[in-house]
Every structure is written in C-alpha cells, then in structure tokens.
C-alpha positions as CSV (number, residue, x, y, z in Angstrom):
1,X,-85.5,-3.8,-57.4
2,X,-85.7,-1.0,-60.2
3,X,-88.7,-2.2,-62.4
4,X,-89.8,1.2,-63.7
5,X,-85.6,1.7,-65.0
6,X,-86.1,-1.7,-66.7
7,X,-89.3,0.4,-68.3
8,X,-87.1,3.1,-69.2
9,X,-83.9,1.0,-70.6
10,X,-84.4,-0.8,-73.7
11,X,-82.3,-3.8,-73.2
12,X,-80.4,-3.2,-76.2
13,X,-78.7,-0.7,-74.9
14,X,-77.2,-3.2,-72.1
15,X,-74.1,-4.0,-75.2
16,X,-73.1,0.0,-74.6
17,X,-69.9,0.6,-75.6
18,X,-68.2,-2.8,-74.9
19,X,-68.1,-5.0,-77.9
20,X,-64.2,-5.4,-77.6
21,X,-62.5,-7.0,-80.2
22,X,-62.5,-4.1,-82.9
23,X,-59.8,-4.6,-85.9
24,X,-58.2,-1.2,-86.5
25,X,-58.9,-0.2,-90.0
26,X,-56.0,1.8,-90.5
27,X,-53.6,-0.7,-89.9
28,X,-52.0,-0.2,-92.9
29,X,-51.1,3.4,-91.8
30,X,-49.3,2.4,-88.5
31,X,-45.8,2.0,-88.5
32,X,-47.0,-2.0,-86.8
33,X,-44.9,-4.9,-87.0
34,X,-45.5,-8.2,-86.8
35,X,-45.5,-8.7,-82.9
36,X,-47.4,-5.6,-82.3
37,X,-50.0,-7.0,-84.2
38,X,-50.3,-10.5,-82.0
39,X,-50.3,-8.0,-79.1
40,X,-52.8,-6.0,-79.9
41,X,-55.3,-9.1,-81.0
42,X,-53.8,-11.0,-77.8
43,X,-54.8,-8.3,-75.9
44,X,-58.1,-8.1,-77.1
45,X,-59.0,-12.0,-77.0
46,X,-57.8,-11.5,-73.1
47,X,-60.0,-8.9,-72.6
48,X,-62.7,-10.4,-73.8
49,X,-61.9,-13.7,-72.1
50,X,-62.2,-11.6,-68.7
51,X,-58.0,-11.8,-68.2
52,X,-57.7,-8.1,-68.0
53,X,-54.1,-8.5,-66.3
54,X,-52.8,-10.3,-69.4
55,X,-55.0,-7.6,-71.4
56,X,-52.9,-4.7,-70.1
57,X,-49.8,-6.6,-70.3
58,X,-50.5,-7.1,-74.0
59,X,-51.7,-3.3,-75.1
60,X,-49.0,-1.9,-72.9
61,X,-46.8,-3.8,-75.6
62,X,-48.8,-1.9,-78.3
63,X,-49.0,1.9,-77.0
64,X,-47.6,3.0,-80.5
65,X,-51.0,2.7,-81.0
66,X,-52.7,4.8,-79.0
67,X,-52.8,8.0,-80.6
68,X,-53.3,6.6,-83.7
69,X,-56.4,4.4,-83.7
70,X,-59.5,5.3,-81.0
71,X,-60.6,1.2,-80.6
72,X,-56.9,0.8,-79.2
73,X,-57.6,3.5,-76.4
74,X,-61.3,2.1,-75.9
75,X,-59.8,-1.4,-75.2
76,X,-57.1,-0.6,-73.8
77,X,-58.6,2.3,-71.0
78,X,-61.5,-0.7,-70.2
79,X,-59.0,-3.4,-69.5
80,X,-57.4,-0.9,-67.4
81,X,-60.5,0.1,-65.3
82,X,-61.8,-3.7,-65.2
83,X,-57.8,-4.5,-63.8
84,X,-58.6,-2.0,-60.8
85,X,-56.2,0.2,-62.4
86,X,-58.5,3.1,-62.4
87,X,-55.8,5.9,-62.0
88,X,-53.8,4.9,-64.2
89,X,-56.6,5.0,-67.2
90,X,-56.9,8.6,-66.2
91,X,-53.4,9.1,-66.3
92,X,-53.7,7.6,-70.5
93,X,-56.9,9.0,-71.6
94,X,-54.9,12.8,-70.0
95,X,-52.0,11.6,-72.0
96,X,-54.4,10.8,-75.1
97,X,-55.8,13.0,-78.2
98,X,-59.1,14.0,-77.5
99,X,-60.5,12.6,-80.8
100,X,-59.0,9.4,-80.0
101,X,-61.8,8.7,-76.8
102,X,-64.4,11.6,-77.9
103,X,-66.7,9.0,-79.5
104,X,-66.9,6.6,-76.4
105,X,-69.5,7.4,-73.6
106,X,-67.0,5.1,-71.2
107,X,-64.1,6.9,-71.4
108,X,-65.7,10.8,-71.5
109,X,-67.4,9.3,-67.7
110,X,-63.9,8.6,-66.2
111,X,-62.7,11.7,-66.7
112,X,-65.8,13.5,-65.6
113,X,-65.4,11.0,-62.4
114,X,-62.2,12.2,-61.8
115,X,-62.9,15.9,-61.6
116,X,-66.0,14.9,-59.6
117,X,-63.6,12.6,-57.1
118,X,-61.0,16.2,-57.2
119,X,-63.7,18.3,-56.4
120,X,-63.5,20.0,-59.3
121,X,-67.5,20.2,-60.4
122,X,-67.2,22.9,-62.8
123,X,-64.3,20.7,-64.9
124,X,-66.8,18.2,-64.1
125,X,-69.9,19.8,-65.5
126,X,-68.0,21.9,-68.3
127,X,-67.1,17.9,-69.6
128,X,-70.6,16.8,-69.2
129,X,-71.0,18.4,-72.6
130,X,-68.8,15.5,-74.2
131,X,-71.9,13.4,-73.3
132,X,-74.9,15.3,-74.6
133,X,-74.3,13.2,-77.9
134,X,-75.1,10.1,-76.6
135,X,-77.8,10.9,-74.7
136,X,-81.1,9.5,-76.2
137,X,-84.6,8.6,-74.2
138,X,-85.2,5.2,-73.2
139,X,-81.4,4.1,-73.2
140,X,-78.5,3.7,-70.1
141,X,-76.8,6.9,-71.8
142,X,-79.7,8.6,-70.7
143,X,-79.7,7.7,-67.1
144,X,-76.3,8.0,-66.9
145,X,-75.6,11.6,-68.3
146,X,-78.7,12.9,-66.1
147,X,-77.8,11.1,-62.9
148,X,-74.5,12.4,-62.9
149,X,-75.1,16.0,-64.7
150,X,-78.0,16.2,-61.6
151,X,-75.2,15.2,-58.9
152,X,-72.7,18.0,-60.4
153,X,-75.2,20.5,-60.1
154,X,-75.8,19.6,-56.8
155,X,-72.2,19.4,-55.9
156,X,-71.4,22.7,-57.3
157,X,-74.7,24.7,-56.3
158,X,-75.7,23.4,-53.2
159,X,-79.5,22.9,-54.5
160,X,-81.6,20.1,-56.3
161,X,-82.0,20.2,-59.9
162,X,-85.2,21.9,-61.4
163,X,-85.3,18.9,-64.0
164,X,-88.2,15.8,-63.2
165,X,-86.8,13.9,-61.3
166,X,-89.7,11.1,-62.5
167,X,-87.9,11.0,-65.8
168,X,-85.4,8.6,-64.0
169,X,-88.3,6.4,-62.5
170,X,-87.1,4.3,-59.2
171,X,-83.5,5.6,-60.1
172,X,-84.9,9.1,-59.6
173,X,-86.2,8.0,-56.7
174,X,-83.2,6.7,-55.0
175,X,-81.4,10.2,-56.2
176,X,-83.6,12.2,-54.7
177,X,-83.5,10.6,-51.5
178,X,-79.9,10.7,-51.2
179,X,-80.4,14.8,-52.9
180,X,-82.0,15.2,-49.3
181,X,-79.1,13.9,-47.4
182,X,-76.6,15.6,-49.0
183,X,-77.8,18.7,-48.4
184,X,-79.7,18.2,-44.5
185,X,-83.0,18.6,-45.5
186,X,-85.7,18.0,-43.1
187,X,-87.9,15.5,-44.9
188,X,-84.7,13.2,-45.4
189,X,-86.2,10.5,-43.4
190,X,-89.6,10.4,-45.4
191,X,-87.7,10.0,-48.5
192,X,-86.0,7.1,-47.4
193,X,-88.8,5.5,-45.4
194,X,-91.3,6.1,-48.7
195,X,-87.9,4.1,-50.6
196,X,-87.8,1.4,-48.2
197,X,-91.6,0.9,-48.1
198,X,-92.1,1.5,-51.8
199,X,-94.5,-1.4,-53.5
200,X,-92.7,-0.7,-57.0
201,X,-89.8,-3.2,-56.0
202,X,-87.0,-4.3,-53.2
203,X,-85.1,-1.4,-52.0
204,X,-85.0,-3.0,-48.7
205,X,-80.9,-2.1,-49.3
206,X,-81.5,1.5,-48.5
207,X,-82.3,0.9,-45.1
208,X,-78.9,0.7,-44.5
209,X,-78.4,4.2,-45.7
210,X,-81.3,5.5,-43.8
211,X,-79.5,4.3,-40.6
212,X,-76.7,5.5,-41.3
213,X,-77.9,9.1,-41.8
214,X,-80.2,8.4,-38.1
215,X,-76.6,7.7,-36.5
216,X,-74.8,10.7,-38.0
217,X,-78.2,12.5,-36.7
218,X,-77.4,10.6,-33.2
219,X,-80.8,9.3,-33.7
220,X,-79.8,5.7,-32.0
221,X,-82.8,4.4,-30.4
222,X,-85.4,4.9,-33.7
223,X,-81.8,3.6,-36.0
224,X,-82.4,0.3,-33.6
225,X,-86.6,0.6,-34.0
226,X,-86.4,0.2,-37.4
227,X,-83.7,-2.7,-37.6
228,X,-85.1,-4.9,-35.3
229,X,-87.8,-5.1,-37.3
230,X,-85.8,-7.0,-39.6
231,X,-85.8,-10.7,-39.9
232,X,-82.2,-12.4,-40.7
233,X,-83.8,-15.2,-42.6
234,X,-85.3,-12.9,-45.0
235,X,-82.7,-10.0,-45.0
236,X,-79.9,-9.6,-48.3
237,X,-76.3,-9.0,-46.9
238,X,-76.2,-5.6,-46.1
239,X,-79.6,-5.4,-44.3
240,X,-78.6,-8.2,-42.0
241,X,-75.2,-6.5,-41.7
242,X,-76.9,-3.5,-40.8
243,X,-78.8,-5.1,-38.0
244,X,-76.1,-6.9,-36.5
245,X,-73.8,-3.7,-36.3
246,X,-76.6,-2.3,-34.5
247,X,-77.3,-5.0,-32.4
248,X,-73.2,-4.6,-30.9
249,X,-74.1,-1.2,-30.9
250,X,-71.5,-0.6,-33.5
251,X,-71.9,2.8,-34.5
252,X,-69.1,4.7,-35.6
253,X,-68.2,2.0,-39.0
254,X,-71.2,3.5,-40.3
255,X,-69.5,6.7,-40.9
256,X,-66.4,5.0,-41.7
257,X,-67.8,3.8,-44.8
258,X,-70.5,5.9,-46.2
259,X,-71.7,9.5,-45.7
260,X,-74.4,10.7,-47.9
261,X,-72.1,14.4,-47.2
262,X,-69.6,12.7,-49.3
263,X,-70.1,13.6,-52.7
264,X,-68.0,11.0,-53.8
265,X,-69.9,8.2,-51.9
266,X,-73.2,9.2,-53.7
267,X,-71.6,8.8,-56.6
268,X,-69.9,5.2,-55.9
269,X,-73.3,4.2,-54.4
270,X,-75.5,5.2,-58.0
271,X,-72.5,3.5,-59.9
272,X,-73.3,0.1,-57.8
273,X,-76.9,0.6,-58.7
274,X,-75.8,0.6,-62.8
275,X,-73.2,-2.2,-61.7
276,X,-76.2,-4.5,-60.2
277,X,-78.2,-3.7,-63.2
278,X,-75.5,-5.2,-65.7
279,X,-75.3,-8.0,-63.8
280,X,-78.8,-8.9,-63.1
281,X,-78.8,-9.1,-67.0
282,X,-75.6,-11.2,-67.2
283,X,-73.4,-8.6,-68.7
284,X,-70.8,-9.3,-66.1
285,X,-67.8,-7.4,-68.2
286,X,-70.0,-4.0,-67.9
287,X,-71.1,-4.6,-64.2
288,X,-67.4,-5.0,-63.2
289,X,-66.3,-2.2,-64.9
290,X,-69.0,0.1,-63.4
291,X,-68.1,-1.4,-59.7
292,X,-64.4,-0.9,-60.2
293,X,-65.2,2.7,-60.6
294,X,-67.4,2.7,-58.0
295,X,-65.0,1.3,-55.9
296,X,-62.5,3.9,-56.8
297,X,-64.9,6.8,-55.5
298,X,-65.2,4.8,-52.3
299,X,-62.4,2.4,-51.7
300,X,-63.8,1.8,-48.4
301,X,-67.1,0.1,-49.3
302,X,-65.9,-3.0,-49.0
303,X,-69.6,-4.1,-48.8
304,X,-70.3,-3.6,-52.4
305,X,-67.3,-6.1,-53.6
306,X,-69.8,-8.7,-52.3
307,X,-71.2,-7.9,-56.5
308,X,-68.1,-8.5,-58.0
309,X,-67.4,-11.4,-56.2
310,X,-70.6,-12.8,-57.8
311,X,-69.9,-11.7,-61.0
312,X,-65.9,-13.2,-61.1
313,X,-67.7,-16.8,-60.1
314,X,-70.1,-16.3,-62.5
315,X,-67.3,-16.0,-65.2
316,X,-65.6,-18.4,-63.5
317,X,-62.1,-16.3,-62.4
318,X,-61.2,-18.2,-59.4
319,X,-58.5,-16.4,-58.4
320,X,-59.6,-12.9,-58.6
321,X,-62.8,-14.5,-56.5
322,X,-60.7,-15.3,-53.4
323,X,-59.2,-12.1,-53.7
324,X,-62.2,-10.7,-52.9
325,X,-63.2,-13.0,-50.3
326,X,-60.1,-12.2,-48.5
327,X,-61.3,-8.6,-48.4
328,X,-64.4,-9.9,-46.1
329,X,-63.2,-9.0,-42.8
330,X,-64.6,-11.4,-39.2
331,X,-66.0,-8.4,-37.6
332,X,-68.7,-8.0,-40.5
333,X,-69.8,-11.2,-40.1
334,X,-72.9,-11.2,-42.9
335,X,-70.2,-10.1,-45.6
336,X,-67.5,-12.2,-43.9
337,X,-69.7,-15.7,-43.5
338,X,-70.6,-14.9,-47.4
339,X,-67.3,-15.1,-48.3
340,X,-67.1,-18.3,-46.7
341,X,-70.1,-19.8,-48.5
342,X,-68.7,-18.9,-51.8
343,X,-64.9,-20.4,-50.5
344,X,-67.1,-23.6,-49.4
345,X,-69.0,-23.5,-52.8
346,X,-65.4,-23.4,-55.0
347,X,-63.8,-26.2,-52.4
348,X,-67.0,-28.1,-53.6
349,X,-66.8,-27.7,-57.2
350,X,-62.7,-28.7,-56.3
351,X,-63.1,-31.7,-53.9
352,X,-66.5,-32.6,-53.2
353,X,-69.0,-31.6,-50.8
354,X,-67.9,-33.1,-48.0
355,X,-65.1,-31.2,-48.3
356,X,-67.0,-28.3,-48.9
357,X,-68.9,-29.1,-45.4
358,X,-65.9,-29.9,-43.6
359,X,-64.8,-26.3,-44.1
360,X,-67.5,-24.4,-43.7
361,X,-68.6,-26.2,-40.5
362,X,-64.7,-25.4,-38.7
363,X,-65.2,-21.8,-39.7
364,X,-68.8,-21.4,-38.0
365,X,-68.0,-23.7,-35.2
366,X,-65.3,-20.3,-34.4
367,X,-68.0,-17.9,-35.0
368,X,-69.4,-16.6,-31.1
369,X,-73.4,-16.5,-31.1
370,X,-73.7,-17.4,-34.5
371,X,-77.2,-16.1,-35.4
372,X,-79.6,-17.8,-37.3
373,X,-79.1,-16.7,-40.8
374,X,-76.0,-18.9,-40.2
375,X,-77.2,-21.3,-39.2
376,X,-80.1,-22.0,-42.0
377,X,-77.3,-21.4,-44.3
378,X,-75.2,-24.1,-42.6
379,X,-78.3,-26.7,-42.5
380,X,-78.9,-25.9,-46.3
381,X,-75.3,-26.9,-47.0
382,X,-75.2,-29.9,-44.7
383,X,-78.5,-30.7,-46.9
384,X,-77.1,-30.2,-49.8
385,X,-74.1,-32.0,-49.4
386,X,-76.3,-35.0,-48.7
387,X,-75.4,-34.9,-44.4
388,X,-79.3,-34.9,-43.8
389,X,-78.7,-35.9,-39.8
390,X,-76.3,-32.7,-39.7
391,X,-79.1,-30.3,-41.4
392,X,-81.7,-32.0,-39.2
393,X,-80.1,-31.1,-35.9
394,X,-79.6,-27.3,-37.0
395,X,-83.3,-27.2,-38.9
396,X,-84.7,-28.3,-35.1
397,X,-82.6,-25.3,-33.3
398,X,-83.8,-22.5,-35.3
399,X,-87.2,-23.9,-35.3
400,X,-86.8,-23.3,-31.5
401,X,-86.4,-19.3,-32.4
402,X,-89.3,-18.9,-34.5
403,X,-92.9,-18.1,-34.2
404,X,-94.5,-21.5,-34.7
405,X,-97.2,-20.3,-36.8
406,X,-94.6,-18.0,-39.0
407,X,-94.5,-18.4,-42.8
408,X,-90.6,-18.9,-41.8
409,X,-91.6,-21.5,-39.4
410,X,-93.6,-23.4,-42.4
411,X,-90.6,-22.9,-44.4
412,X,-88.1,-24.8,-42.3
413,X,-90.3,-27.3,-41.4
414,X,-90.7,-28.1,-45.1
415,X,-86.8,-28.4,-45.3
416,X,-86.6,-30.4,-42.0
417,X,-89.2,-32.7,-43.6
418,X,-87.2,-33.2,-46.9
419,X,-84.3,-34.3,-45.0
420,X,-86.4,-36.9,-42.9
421,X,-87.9,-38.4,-46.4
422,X,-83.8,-38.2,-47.6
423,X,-83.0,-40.9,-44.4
424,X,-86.4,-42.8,-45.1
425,X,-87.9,-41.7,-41.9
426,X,-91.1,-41.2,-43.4
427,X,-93.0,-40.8,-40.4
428,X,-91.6,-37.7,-39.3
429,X,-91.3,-36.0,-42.9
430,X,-94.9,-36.4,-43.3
431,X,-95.5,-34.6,-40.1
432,X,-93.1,-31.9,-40.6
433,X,-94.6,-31.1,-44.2
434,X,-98.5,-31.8,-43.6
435,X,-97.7,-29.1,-40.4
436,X,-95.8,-27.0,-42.9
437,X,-99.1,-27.0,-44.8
438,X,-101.0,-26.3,-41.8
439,X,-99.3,-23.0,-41.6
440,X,-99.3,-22.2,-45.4
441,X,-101.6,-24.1,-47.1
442,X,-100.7,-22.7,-50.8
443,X,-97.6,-23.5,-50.5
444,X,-96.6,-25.5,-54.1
445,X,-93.8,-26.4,-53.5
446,X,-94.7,-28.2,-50.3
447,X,-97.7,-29.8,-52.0
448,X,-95.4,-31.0,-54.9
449,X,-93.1,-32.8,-52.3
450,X,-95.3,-34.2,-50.4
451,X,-97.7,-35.5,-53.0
452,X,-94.7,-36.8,-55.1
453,X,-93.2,-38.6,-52.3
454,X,-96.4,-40.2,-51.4
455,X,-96.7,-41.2,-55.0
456,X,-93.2,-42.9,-54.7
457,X,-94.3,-44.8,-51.6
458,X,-97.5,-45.8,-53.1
459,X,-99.6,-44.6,-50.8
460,X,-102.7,-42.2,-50.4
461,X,-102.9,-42.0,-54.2
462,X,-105.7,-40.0,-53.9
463,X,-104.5,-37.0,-51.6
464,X,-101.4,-36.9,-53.8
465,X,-103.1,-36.1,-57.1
466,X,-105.2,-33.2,-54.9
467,X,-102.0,-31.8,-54.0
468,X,-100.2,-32.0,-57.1
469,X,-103.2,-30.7,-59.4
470,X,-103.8,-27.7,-56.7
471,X,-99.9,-27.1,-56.6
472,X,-99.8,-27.4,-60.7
473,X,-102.8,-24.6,-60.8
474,X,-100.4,-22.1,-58.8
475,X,-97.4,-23.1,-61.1
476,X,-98.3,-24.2,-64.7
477,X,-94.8,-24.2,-66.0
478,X,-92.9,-25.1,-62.6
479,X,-90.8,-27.8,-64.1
480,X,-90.5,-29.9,-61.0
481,X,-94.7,-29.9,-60.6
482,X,-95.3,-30.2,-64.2
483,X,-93.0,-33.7,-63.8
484,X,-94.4,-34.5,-60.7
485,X,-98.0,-34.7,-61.9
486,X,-96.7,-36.2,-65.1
487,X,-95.2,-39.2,-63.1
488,X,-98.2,-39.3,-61.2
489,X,-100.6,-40.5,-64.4
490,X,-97.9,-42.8,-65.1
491,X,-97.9,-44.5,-62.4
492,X,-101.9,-44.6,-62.1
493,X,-101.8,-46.3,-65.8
494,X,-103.2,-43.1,-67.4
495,X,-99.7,-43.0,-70.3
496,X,-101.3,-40.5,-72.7
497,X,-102.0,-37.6,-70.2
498,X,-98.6,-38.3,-68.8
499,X,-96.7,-38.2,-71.7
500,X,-98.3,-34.5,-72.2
501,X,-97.2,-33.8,-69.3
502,X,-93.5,-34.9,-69.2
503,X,-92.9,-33.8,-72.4
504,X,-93.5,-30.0,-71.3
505,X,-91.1,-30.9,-68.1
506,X,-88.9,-31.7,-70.4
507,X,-88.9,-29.3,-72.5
508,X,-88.9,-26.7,-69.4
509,X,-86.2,-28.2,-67.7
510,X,-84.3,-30.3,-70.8
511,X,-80.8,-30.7,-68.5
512,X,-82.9,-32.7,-66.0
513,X,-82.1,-36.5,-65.2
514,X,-85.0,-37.5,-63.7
515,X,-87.4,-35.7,-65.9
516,X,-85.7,-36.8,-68.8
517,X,-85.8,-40.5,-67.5
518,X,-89.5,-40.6,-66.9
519,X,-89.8,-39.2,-70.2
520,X,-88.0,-42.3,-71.4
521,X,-90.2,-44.7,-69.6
522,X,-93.6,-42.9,-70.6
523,X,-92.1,-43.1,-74.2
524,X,-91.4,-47.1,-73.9
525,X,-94.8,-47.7,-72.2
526,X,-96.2,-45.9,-75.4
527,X,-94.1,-48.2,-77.6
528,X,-91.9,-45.6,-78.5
529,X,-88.7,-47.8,-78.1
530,X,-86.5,-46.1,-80.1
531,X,-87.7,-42.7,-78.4
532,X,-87.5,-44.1,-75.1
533,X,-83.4,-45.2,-75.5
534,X,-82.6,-41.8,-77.1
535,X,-84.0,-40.0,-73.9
536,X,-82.4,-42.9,-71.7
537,X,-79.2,-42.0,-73.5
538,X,-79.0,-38.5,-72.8
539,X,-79.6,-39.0,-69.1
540,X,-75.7,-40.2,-69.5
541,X,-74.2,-37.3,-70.8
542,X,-75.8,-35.2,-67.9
543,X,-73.6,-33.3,-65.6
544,X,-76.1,-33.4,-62.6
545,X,-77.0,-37.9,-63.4
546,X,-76.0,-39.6,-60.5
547,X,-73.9,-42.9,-59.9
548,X,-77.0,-45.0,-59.5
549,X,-78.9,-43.1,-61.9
550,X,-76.3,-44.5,-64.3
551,X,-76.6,-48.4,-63.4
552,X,-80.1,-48.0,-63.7
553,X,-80.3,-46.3,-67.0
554,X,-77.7,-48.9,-68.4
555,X,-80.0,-51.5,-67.5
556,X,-82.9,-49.8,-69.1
557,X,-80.9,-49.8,-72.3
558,X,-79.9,-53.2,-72.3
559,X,-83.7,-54.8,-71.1
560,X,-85.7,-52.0,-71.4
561,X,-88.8,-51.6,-68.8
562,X,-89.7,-55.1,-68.8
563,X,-87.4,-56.8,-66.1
564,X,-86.1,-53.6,-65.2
C-alpha cells in the first residue's frame, strides 16, 4: 500500500525503541531487594512474551524504580500503552523526571499526543522539540516527527505547512489529502480520488474516507456512484463495509466514527497507517502499541481493531483475540462476519474443522441477505474443511451473480472445479477449470491444477506438460508448479530433470509433505536409498502430513518403491 515509505524507511529502523529487556546498570545504587529484582526481570520477560497485564502487574511491584533508572520507565510506560492503559502512562511519564524518558522517541510522542487529544497544540508543538534529536532522513523517526509536527501546525494555524510534502512519499500523500479535509478546501475530492486511483500502490482504504467527507457534504447520490462501483469479492473490510452502509442507506455512522474536522481522528487514522506498517513487517509488539494509541485518539473506530485482532492471533494471545472479536458488532456485518471467521479459525485450531464449519455455518445461516463476499468466504471454509458438496452448492449460487465472462467468474469456477476433482467427479472439474481457462487463459495456477491432476489420472500426458511448462514460465519459483512439473518427468520416466526440479520445490517450500515425498521417490528411483528414507522420514514429523500420508510413507520405509 505505501511502496515509496518502504523507499524512505530503512528497515532497520523497524526495532525503534522497543528492544525490552534492558538490565539496569545502576542496580547497585538502588535501594532493590531481592523480590524487586524478580519483578522487575518478571516484568520484562512478560513484556516481551506479549502478557502486558502480567507486565504491569510486575513493574507496578517495582515503581521504586522509576525515577531512578530511564529503561524501568521505557518498559514499564510500553507495557502500559500495549495494556490499553493509555491514560494512565500519561499520568506516570507526568509523575516522572524528565531525564528519565528524554532519551526515548516513544514516550516524548505520548505526551505530545495528549496535548494534541487536550487541544493544547502549542504544549503540543512547544514538545515537538524533544523529538528534533531523533529525527534523521530515511528512518520512521523521520516520518513520525514531520507527520505529526505538520498536523500541529495545522491544528494551531489553520493552514498547510510550507514544508514538501513529497518528502513523506505516499504518506505525504495521504496527509495532504486529509490537510484538505480538515480545513474545507475545494479540491478535497481530487485529492482523494488521485489517492484512491493512484498506480503507486492499494489505497483502495481511503475510499471510505472520501465517502465520508461526500456525506458530511450531503453529497449522497455521487457517495453511492462511487461505491457501487465496488466489487465485494475483491473489496478489504472497510471498503465492503463502506458499500454495504451505503447500500442501507446508513448515513449518519459515518460521522459517528470519523470526521476529517476532528483533529484527533486524523491523528488516530496516520497512527493506524504506522500500526499497519509494523505489522506488515511482523513487528506485531510495535504495531500494537501504535494502534492502542491510535485507538485512544478515536475510541470509536472500532473498525481499525480489525489490525490488532490480526496481530494478537499472530502472536498467538487467544484471549485478548476474542476480546476483540466481541467488539465486532451485527450491524457492521463485514467487520462483524470477520470476527466470526477468525472465532471459526481458533474453534478449528481447538476442535477440528468440522467444528469450525459447524459454527460458522449457524452464524450465517442468521445473517438476512447475506451478500456474496459471505458467501465465497463460507464455500472456502466448507472447502477447506474438506465439505466439498457444501462448498459446491454455494460456489454454483454466486456463479449465478456474476458476469460469466468475469476474471471473478474464472476464479470461482476454478474453485468449483477443485472441489469436483476432491469427490472424484472428474468430469465436471475438468469442465469447470478448462472454462476457467477459457476466460483467463494465463491463469498459473489453473494450468498447474489442471495439468497436475491430469498427470495423476494418467491421461492427456501431453496437454499436461503444455500447461505446466506455460504455467512454470509465469512462475519460476511457485513452489506448487515447480513440484508439479517435477512430478510430471517423473512420472514420464525422465528421473534426472525431475530430480532438478523437486529439489528446488523442496527447497522453496521445505515444510511440504507432498513435495518432500516425491522428493523421496525421485531420490530412490536414482538409487539414492539412503536419501530417499531421510526425506521419507521427515514427511513424519510434519505438522500439515496427513493420516494416510503416514501409512503410506511407513510402508515406503519398510519396502521402499518396489511393492509399494
């Protein structure tokens, strides 16, 4: 979404200020027993574990320390901010010795945030100065300070900055945009519509706040010109939420939730965009702490929880995920039908995909004129949780909706196919994918299943190693297509082009079963026993091998290829 920022950030600069565990040097200075001690470590393993509500509990049993060494505040303010106790890290850092946070770019921001939240912009700019120090070209310092020193001035003065704006790349973009909002300009709309339709990356999000300003302009009918435009298939959350408030005609929670008027929603809104930066670069810790302050400048923008959500199952905190799904109300059903994918997803991990299924199918089956973004979502999981006649039935209904010579069309016809050749009806998953092909004929990923399929059935041996070399030209290192092709010399006799083959699927895609069988079998064909058993062997200690996998792979181990 940002390429020219990732231009401008070195990735270095990602680590910021958040390496946590720091030993205070001075230890020996502190009047610190031997249980203050564990706290303070305890706290600081928590913290770094991701159990900020443990961390707090542990440095609030520590505070002796806080005006005495500057790593306690750091910690201790963080675990604070990343607990959602963002108040109360004000409240500390006011209570705290200037020198004791002065050389942290973190804690200097919350407390220009809070002036900027109390409408205090000269506190707010006079503070600003606190971050000059860390400000240095090419790093998120540098975005940061100017983003927000920009916003100040705009706050206080009523007027855009005369600093280049291009020195922020697509974040200077977006700022500018919203600069135009703020203050009712009357090229507002061009500045948004150039964002949205910008070839530099996806800022399809920003639609939603270009509709939003349209609807405070009562600008209705060209708000519903330009989202029904969109497609739901293709749409992230807040686009298709977007287009489904406006299909109800749901006006007013626009304002309820975001006014580019609000200085504190811009704010919240260029913190997200730091937040989904961190997290796109699985720093999780630093993209929580960002959105938990962006979320305390706009507590009602529920919408953007959707990030943290992600992040908590990416570090796997369970409970703090639900917590956030429970926040995703019914009537915004994109955000609240989310939720339920990711509560279907953890019931899955729990009990099973069935289970998983089960659930999610006795929430939609409640949902009234479910559209059909929900139900592709619904066929995928009914797909993935190996129900193909389930996925078929809701694949055929949105085919019904579509354009029959859409890419979209193509697309679902390929997934109705692959859950025909799942049930063994061959007949009609050839159709569905040579008519997917029909539509989109560069489609790899199409030509990949089909030709490997055909391979598997031995038949039109021929057509399948067209499609498979045409799909391996589009994608050289596609670790799916480079095994596919590889399988297909094997099985046409040709073992030393195959084995050059499988060995590069392996090595893209090492945590593969069935790429890391065929190795094996290439391998024993070669005469490679030994080689052969040691891939064979780690198909076993796979996560993803299935129970008949396993039987096989025994057998292979005991008799090799031979009478296998």
């Amino acid at each position: 979404m940002i390429s020219k920022f990732f231009k401008l950030i070195s990735i270095y600069s990602l680590t910021l200020c958040f390496q946590i565990i720091c030993i205070p040097n001075s230890l020996a200075q502190v009047d610190f027993d031997e249980k203050n001690i564990a706290n303070y470590f305890s706290g600081s393993v928590s913290l770094n574990n991701n159990d900020n509500f443990q961390a707090v509990k542990y440095f609030n049993s520590t505070k002796n320390l806080k005006n005495t060494h500057e790593n306690f505040n750091r910690n201790y303010i963080i675990s604070l901010v990343l607990d959602g106790k963002v108040s109360k890290s004000v409240s500390e850092l006011k209570s705290t010795s200037e020198q004791k946070y002065s050389n942290f770019f973190n804690l200097n921001l919350i407390l220009i945030l809070e002036e900027i939240k109390r409408n205090n912009f000269d506190k707010a700019k006079a503070k600003l100065i606190n971050l000059e120090k860390f400000e240095q070209d090419g790093k998120l310092e540098f975005v940061l300070y100017r983003t927000i020193k920009r916003y100040t001035e705009l706050f206080l003065n009523k007027k855009t900055s005369k600093n280049d704006i291009n020195e922020l790349g697509n974040i200077g973009e977006i700022t500018n945009a919203f600069e135009k909002c703020y203050l009712g300009e009357m090229d507002t709309e061009k500045s948004f519509i150039n964002l949205i339709n910008s070839d530099d990356g996806d800022f399809s999000r920003y639609l939603f706040f270009y509709v939003n300003y349209l609807i405070s302009n009562e600008k209705f009918e060209l708000a519903k010109k330009h989202v029904l435009k969109v497609n739901f298939l293709n749409s992230n959350l807040i686009t298709a939420q977007t287009k489904q408030w406006i299909l109800e005609e749901n006006y007013k929670d626009f304002s309820k939730i975001f006014s580019c008027k609000n200085h504190n929603h811009l704010i919240s809104e260029f913190l997200y965009l730091i937040a989904n930066l961190y997290s796109s670069e699985g720093y999780y810790m630093e993209s929580n702490f960002y959105l938990k302050l962006s979320h305390y400048m706009n507590p009602r923008f529920n919408f953007n929880l959707s990030l943290l959500l992600d992040n908590y199952l990416e570090i796997n905190k369970i409970k703090e995920a639900k917590e956030i799904i429970n926040k995703f109300k019914e009537k915004n059903e994109s955000y609240y039908w989310y939720g339920l994918k990711q509560q279907a997803n953890i019931i899955s991990d729990k009990e099973g995909e069935k289970k998983a299924f089960e659930f999610i199918k006795s929430k939609f089956n409640k949902i009234n004129n479910p559209n059909i973004k929900l139900k592709y979502d619904l066929a995928n999981f009914a797909k993935n949780s190996k129900l193909y006649e389930i996925s078929i039935k809701y694949y055929s209904e949105i085919l019904k909706e579509l354009d029959n010579q859409s890419n979209l069309y193509a697309k679902i016809l390929y997934r109705r196919g692959g859950s025909y050749e799942r049930i063994g009806n061959y007949k009609k998953a050839d159709d569905d994918l040579l008519n997917s092909l029909n539509i989109n004929s560069n489609d790899p990923y199409v030509m990949n299943y089909l030709g490997y399929s055909w391979l598997e059935r031995n038949i039109n041996i021929k057509e399948a190693f067209i499609l498979l070399e045409k799909a391996n030209k589009k994608k050289k290192d596609d670790p799916y297509i480079t095994d596919s092709i590889g399988w297909a010399y094997y099985l046409t006799g040709n073992f030393n082009k195959a084995e050059k083959f499988l060995r590069k699927a392996v090595l893209l895609m090492p945590d593969d079963p069935i790429v890391n069988d065929h190795y094996g079998d290439i391998l024993w064909k070669l005469n490679r026993k030994i080689e052969a058993r040691y891939f064979w062997k780690s198909v076993l200690k796979l996560e993803e091998t299935e129970a008949e996998m396993t039987n096989k792979i025994k057998q292979k181990l005991i008799i090799g290829l031979e009478d296998a």
